[in-house]
N, C-alpha and C positions, 0 to 999 in steps of 0.2 A: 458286646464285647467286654465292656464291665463287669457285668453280672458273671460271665464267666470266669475272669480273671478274679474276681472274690471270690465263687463256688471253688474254683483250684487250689488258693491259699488255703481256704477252709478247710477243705480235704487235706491235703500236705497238713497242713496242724494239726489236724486231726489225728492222722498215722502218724505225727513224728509224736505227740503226746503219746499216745497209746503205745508205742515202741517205747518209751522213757518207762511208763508205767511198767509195762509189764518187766521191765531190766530189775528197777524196785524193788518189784513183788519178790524177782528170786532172790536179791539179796538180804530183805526182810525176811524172810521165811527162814526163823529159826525158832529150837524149844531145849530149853532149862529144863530138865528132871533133879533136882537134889532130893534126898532121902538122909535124916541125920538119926542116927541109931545107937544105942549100946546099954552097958549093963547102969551105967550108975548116970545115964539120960534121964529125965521125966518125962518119959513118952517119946513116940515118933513123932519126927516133925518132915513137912516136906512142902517143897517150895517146885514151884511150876511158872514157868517164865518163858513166856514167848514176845514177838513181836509189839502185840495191843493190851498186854498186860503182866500182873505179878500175880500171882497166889499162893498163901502159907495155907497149911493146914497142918493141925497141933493134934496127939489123940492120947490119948494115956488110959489103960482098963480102968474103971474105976470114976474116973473123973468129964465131966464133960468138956467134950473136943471143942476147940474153936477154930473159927476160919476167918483169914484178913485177905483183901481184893483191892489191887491199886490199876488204873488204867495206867497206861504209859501214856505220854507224847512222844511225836515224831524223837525230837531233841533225844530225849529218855532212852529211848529205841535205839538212836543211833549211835549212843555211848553203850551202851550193850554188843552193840556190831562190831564195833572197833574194841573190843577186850574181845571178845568172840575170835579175831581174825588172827588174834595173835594164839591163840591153841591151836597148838598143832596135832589135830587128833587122829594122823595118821600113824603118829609115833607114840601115842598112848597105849600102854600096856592093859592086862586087864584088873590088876591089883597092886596097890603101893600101899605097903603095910611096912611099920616099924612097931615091932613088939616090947624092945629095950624099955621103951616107958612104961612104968607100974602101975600108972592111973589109968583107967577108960572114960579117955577124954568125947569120946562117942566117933562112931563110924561116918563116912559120909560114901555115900553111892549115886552118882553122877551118871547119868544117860544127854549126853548135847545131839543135836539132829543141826548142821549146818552145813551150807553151802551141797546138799543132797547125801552129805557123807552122816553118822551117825555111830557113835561110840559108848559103851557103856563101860565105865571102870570105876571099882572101888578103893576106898582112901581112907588110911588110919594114921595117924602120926606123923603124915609124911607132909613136905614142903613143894607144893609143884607151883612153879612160878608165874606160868601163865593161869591154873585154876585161881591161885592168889589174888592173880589180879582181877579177873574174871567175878568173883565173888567180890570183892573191895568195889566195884564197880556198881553187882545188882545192889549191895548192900547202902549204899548213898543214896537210894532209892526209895530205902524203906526205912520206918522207925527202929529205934534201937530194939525194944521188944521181938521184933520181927525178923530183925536181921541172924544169916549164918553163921552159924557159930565157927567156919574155919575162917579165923583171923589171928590173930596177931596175941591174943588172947589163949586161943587154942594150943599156941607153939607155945607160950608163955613157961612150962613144966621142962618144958627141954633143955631152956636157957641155962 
């Protein structure tokens, strides 16, 4: 009667873990595309951010590309999730362009995959509050070298 009353809890833990698991997996299951582009950029740059990691990659004709790799932690991970939750990418358009500024401060082209929804829209000059944050977020993550250039920086001409 022991032995089965252990075998039972075992089981039950077992499905309740594996249920917990799997709840996880979907709410981890997300991917970052940025793409930073324009006339007076030094090359393409473009960052790829999922769940278990970061990656930039740098290219410019002429010059040799380079490439930076950071694992994430859970922690890491889940400050990515919570900026993530607050984009609402069912009201994202497909383009947020302001031309009034005279500089080409460089393009940014943004593809998110969350919660099974998936948005692609591109971004020039413009201030979106939750990408703001969104970016402010991966960017604590990584070195200054490495970090997106839509910040604070970016709007800096507009002021």
């Amino acid at each position: 009667m022991t032995r089965q009353i252990i075998l039972l809890t075992l089981v039950f833990t077992l499905v309740f873990s594996s249920n917990i698991i799997g709840q996880t997996n979907k709410i981890t299951n997300y991917k970052i595309e940025i793409k930073q582009w324009g006339l007076l950029t030094v090359g393409d740059c473009y960052w790829s951010i999922t769940f278990d990691s970061i990656k930039v990659k740098w290219e410019n004709i002429g010059y040799p590309s380079y490439n930076y790799s950071k694992a994430l932690t859970s922690a890491e991970s889940l400050t990515i999730i919570e900026a993530l939750k607050k984009v609402k990418l069912k009201r994202k358009k497909d383009d947020y362009v302001d031309n009034s500024v005279g500089d080409d401060m460089g393009e940014y082209d943004f593809e998110i995959l969350f919660y099974g929804q998936t948005k692609v829209f591109h971004v020039y000059q413009v201030k979106l509050d939750d990408i703001f944050y969104l970016v402010k977020k991966i960017n604590e993550l990584l070195p200054y070298s490495h970090q997106i250039g839509y910040n604070d920086e970016y709007f800096r001409i507009k002021n």
